[in-house]
C-alpha positions in Angstrom: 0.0 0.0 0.0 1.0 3.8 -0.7 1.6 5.9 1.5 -0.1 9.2 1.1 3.5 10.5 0.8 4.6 8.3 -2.3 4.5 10.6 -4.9 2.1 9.1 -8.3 2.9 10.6 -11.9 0.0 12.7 -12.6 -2.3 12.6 -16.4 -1.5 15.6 -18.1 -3.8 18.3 -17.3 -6.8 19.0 -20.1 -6.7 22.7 -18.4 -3.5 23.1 -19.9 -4.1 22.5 -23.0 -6.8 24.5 -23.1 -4.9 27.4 -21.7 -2.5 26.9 -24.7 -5.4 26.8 -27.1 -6.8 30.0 -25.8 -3.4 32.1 -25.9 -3.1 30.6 -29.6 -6.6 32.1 -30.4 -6.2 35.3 -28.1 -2.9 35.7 -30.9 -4.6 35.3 -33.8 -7.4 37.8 -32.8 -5.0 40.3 -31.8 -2.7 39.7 -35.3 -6.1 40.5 -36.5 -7.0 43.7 -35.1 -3.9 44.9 -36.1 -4.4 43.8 -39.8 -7.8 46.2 -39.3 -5.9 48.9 -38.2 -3.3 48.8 -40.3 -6.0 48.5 -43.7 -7.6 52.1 -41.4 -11.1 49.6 -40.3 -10.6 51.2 -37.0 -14.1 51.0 -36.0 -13.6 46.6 -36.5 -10.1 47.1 -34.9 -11.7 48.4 -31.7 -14.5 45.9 -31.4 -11.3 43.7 -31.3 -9.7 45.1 -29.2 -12.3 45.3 -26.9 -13.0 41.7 -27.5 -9.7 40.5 -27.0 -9.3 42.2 -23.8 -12.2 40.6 -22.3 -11.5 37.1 -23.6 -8.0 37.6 -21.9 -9.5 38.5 -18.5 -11.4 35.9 -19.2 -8.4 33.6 -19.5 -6.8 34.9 -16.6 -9.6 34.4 -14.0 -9.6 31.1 -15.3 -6.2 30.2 -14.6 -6.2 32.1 -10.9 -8.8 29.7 -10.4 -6.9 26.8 -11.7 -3.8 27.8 -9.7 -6.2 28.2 -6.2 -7.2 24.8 -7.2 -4.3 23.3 -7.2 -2.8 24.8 -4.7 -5.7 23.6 -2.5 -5.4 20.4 -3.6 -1.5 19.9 -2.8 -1.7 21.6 1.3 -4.6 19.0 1.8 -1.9 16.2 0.0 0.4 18.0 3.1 -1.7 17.9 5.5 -2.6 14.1 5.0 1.0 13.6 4.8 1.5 14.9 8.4 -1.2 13.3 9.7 0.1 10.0 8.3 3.7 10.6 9.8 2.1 11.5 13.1 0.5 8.5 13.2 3.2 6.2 12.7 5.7 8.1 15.2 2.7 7.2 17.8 3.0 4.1 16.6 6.6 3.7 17.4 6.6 5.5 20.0 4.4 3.2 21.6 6.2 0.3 20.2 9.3 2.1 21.8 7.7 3.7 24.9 
């Protein structure tokens, strides 16, 4: 049996690739808008530019929330390490005492 300490490889994470997806598309829109701006469709340029810099706060809260996840997720791993160490120095203790 593992203990909670033994460390397991982990699946790559779909988040990730999603985050890669989105900073490909947030590039292409952007290449875009300057394409409008530079053919003087500044009106369509703006919209972009608008667009793009919601999308990408988009992105961001998504990957704070990501990162608070995981970091979450790895104190509790911590925390059920300690406990698990505390438990077996009782039981040697014990054994010992």
């Amino acid at each position: 049996s593992l203990s909670p300490t033994a460390r397991k490889e982990e699946p790559v994470v779909k988040a990730d690739l999603t985050r890669e997806q989105n900073i490909h598309f947030l590039r292409v829109m952007e290449e875009y808008r300057m394409k409008c701006d530079a053919e003087g469709n500044y009106l369509h340029a703006q919209q972009f530019l608008q667009h793009v810099r919601c999308l990408r706060q988009e992105e961001e809260t998504r990957q704070l929330k990501i990162a608070k996840t995981r970091h979450l997720r790895d104190k509790c791993k911590i925390i059920e390490a300690h406990e698990y160490q505390y438990l077996e120095f009782n039981k040697c203790k014990r054994y010992l005492g």
